[in-house]
C-alpha positions in Angstrom: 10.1 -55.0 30.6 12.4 -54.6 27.7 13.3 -52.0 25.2 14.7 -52.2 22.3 16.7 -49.6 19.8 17.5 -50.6 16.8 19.8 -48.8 14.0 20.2 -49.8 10.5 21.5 -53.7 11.0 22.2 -52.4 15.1 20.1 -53.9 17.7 20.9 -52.7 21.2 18.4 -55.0 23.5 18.0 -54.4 27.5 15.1 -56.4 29.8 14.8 -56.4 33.4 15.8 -60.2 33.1 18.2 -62.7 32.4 15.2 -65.3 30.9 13.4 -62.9 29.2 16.7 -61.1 27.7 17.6 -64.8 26.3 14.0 -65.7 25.1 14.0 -62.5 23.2 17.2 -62.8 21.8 15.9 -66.6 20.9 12.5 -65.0 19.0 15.1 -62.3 17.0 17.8 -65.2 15.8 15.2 -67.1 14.9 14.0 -64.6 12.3 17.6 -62.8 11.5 21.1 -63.7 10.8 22.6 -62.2 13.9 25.1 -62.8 16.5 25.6 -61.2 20.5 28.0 -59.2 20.5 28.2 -58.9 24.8 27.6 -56.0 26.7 27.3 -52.9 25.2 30.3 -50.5 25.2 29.7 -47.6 22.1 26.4 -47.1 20.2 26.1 -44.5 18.2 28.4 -42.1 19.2 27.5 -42.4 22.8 29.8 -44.7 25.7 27.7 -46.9 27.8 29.0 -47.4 31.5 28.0 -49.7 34.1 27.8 -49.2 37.5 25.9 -50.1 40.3 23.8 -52.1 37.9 22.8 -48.7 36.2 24.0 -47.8 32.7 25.5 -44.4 32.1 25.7 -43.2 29.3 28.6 -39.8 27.4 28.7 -38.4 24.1 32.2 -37.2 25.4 34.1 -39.8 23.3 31.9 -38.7 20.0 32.3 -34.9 21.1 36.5 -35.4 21.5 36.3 -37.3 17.7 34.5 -34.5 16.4 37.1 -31.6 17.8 40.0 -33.6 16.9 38.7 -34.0 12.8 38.4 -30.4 13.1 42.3 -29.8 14.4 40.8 -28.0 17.5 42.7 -30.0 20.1 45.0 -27.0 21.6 41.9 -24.8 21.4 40.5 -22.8 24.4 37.2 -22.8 25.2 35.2 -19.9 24.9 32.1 -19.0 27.1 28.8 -17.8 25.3 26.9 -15.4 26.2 24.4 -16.1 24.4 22.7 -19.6 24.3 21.2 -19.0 21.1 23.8 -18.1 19.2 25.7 -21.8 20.5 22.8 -23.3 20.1 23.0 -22.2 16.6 26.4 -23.8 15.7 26.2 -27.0 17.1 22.6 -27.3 15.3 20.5 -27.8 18.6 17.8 -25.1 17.5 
């Protein structure tokens, strides 16, 4: 099995083998200028982790980026009590 997510000229490629990983990879440079670039690390905003031979994957990296552009380091976090209303601002509804 493998899947395959690709953004813009981004190609993030996982199989549940070696030899099918590298035939794959094979077909794709055969057809595109491209190059492997290793094990994935940050896609997208999101930071892949291995462990256990599972991936794990945190938007904390992207999230910390975000509150720093906005000069909200020393902030406080506030509770909602309201989801919708949070929802709301970070454009999740």
């Amino acid at each position: 099995m493998t899947y395959i997510l690709l953004y813009v000229d981004d190609i993030f490629l996982t199989s549940s083998s070696d030899d099918l990983h590298k035939s794959i990879m094979s077909l794709l440079a055969s057809e595109f200028a491209m190059k492997d670039l290793g094990p994935l690390n940050y896609f997208l905003g999101i930071v892949v982790t291995r462990h256990s031979g599972d991936l794990f994957l945190s938007q904390r990296k992207y999230a910390e980026e975000i509150i720093d552009r906005a000069d909200m380091t020393s902030c406080k976090p506030t509770l909602y009590e309201d989801p919708t209303h949070y929802r709301s601002l970070v454009r999740a509804s």
